[in-house]
ZAKOLPA-630615 format. One line per field, with one value per residue (C-alpha): residue number from 1; residue in one letter; x negated, y, z negated. Coordinates in steps of 0.05 Angstrom, whole numbers, plus 5000, padded with zeros to 4 digits. Layout:
<pagus>
seq: (NUM; ...);
type: (A; ...);
x: (X; ...);
y: (Y; ...);
z: (Z; ...);
</pagus>
This chain:
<pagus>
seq: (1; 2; 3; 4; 5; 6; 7; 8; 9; 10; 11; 12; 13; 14; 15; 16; 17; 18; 19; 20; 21; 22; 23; 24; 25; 26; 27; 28; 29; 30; 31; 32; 33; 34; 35; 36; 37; 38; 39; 40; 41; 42; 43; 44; 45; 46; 47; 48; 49; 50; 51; 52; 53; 54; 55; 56; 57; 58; 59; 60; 61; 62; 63; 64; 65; 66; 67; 68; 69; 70; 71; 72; 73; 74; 75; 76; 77; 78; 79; 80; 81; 82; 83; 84; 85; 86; 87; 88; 89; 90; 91; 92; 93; 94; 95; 96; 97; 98; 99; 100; 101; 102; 103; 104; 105; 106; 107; 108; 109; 110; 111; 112; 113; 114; 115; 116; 117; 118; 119; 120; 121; 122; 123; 124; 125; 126; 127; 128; 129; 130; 131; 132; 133; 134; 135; 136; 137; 138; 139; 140; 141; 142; 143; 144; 145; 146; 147; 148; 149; 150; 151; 152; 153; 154; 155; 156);
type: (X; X; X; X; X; X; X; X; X; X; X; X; X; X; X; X; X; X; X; X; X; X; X; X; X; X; X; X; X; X; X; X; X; X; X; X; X; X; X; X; X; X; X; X; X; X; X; X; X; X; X; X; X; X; X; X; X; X; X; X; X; X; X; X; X; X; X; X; X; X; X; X; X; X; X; X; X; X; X; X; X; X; X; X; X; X; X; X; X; X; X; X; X; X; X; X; X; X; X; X; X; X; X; X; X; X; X; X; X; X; X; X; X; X; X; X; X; X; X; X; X; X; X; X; X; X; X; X; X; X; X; X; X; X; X; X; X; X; X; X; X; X; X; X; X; X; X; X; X; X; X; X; X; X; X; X);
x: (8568; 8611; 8654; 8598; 8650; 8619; 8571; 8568; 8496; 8435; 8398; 8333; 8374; 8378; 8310; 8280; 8265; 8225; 8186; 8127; 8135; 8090; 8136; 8185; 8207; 8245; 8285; 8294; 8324; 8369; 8399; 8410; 8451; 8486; 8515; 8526; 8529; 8474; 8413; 8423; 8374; 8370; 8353; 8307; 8272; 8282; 8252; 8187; 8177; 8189; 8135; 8088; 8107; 8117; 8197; 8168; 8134; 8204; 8238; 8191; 8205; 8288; 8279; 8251; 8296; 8358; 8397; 8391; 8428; 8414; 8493; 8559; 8592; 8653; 8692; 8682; 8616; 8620; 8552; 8545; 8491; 8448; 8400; 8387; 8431; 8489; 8470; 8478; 8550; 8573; 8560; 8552; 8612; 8641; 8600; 8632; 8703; 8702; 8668; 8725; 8783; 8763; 8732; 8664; 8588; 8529; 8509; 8570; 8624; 8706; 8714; 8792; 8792; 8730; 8704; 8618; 8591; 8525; 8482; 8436; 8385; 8409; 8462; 8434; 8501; 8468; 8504; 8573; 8564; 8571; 8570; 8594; 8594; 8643; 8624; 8598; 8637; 8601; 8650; 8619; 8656; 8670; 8724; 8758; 8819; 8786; 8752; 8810; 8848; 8800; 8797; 8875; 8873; 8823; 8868; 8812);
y: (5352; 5407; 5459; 5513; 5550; 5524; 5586; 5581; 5569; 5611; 5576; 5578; 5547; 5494; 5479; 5489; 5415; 5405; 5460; 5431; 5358; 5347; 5341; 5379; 5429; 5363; 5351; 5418; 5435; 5375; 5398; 5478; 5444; 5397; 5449; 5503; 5468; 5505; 5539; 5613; 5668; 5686; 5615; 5616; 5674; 5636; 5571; 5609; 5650; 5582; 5541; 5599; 5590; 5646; 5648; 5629; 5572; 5544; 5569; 5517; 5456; 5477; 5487; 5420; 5376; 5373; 5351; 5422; 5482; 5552; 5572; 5544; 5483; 5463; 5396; 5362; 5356; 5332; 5307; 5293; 5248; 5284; 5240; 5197; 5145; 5186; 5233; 5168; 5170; 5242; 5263; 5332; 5334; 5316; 5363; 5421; 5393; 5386; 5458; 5480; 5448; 5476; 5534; 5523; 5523; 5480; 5495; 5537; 5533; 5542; 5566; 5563; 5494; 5468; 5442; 5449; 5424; 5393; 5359; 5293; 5255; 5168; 5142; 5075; 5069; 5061; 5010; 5046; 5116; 5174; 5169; 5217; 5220; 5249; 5258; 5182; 5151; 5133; 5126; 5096; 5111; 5177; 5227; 5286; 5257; 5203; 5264; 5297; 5239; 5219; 5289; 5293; 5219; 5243; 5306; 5353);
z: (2459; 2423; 2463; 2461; 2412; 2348; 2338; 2251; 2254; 2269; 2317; 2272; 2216; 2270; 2301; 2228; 2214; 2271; 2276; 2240; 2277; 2336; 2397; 2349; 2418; 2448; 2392; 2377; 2444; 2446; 2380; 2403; 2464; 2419; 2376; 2432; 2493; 2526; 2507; 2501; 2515; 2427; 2433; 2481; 2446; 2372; 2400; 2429; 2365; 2318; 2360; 2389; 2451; 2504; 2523; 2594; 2567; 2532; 2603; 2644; 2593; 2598; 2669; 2682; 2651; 2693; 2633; 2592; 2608; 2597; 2606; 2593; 2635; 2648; 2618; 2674; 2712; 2789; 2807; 2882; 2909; 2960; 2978; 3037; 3042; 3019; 3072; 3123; 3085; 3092; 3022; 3061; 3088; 3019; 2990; 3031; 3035; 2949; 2949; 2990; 2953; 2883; 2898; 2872; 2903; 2871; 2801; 2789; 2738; 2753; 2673; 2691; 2715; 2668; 2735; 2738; 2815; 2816; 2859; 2837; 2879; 2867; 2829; 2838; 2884; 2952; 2987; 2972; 2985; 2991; 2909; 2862; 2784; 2740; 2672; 2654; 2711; 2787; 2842; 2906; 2976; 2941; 2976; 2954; 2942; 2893; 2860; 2856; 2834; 2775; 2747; 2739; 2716; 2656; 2645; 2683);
</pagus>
């Protein structure tokens, strides 16, 4: 993903090759995120204009996908596992102690620390929760310290 500083392109220069493809909006969407590490609202508008859609209609497909972003993150993304048998672990608690200790509620972004709090439902880590992922990496019997800890390690 680039820094969301790269801005040397219109994004219609961008989603131009797949305007004409069928299922061209997927692709299309992937790349605006690629280059500016979110989807703006000029590309929002751009994207609905390109494939005669209304900009509600690209807002529903962005807004489905957890994976696109209609503003800028942070370096480092914190996902915290919310469902069930994290909640048998604490991952509340965690939730509001890591909240607490960087300053940050769900779905926000610390721009000063790069830090972007999110919540996910499974990591597939069950048996050693409560489970948090940073950036690519899971870390099972998650606390704030090992959050903590693995951010600094990475140079978060």
């Amino acid at each position: 993903m680039s820094s969301g500083q790269n801005n040397t392109f219109e994004p219609i220069t961008l989603i131009e090759p797949f305007v004409e493809k069928k299922g061209g909006l997927m692709p299309a969407l992937h790349t605006l995120q690629e280059h500016f590490g979110y989807i703006s609202k000029e590309c929002i508008a751009q994207l609905a204009t390109a494939f005669n859609y209304s900009q509600a209609e690209i807002i529903d497909v962005i807004t489905f996908y957890d994976d696109f972003r209609t503003k800028p993150i942070g370096k480092n993304i914190i996902r915290i596992c919310l469902a069930e048998a994290c909640q048998s672990q604490n991952c509340k608690k965690l939730l509001k102690d890591i909240s607490s200790q960087l300053n940050l509620t769900l779905d926000e972004t610390n721009h000063d620390s790069g830090i972007t709090l999110k919540e996910v439902f499974c990591l597939g880590n069950c048996a050693i929760g409560p489970s948090v992922m940073i950036n690519e990496t899971v870390i099972g019997e998650a606390t704030t310290e090992k959050i903590i800890n693995h951010i600094e390690k990475d140079g978060g």
